[in-house]
N, C-alpha and C positions, 0 to 999 in steps of 0.2 A: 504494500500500500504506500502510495507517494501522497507525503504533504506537505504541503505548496507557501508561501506565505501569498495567500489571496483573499477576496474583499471578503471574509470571513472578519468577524469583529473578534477580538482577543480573547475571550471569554469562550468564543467557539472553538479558536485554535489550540487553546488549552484544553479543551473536552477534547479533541481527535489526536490528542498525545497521552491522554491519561485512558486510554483504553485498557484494561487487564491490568491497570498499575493497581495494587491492591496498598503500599506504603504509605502513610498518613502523612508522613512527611512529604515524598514525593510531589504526590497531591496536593496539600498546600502551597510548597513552594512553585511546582507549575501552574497553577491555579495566579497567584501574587503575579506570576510572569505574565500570564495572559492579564491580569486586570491592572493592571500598570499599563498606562498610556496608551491603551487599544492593542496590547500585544506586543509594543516596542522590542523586546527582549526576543519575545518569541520569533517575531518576524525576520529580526534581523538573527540568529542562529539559523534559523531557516535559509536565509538568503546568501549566508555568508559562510555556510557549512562547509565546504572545502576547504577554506582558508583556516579559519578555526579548528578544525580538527585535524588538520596539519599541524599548527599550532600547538595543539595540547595533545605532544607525543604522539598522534595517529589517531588517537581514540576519537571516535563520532561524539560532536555533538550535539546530534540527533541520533540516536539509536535505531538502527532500523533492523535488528539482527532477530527480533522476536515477533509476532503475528503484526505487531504494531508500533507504529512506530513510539518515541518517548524519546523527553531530554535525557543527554548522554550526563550525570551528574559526574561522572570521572572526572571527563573530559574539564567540563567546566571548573570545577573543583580546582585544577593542575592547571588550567588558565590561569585563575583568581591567584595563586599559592607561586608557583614559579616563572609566570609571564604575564603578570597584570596589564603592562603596558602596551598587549597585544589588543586587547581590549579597549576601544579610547569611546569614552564615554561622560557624562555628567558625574559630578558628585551623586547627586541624587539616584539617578538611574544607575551608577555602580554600586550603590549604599542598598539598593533594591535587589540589584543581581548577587550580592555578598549575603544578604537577608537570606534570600533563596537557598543558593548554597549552604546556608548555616544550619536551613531546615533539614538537609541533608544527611549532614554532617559532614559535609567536603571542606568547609572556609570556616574559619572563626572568622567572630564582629565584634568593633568594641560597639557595644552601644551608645555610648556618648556620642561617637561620630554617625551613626548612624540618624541620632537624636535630629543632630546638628544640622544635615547633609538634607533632609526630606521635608518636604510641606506636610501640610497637615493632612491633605488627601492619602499621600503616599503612606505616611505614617496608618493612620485606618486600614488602610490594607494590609500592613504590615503586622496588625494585632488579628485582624480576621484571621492571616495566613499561621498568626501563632497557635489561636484559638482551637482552629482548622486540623493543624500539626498535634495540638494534644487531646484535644477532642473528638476527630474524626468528622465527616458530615454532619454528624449530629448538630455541630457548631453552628452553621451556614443555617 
């Protein structure tokens, strides 16, 4: 199954990567990716997957190895941790993709900076995506 970065809104794009993902973390932290800025994250991993996962030692990041496809969290992880600067992005928007990863457990965050780095929108998300992570659906 091929997925595209297309006029799909973020929140879709995140549904058609969490297929058979059963992780609570996973799940919220793709879930945060999709509802951050229409998908930002998502789209561009999608768009920009060759490069990036060249990047971070080979490994996908988009997994496409199992029925469906899923963020590669490795992948992204070994971006964040030993090639950040492959990555150029916002404060804010890196302080989101770090969040993610955190839920993972691929990247540590200080919070402060995170604190620091996010609007209030992004922050809200950022607690749903925690809520999310330790709660499960139920949370949402």
């Amino acid at each position: 199954m091929t997925t595209v970065a297309d006029d799909r809104t973020g929140e879709q794009l995140a549904e058609s990567l969490l297929k058979n993902v059963g992780n609570e973390g996973m799940r919220a932290a793709t879930r945060l990716l999709g509802a951050h800025r229409n998908g930002f994250w998502l789209r561009r991993l999608l768009e920009q997957e060759p490069q990036l996962s060249a990047a971070g030692s080979g490994r996908p990041v988009i997994d496409r190895s199992g029925p469906h496809p899923s963020v590669g969290w490795d992948a992204i992880g070994l971006l964040l941790v030993d090639q950040p600067w492959v990555i150029q992005a916002s404060h804010s928007e890196m302080a989101v993709l770090e969040v993610a990863a955190s839920l993972v457990r691929r990247c540590g965050v200080q919070l402060g900076s995170v604190v620091e780095a996010v609007d209030e929108d992004e922050f809200q998300l950022i607690l749903r995506a925690l809520q999310e992570s330790a709660y499960g659906d139920a949370a949402l």
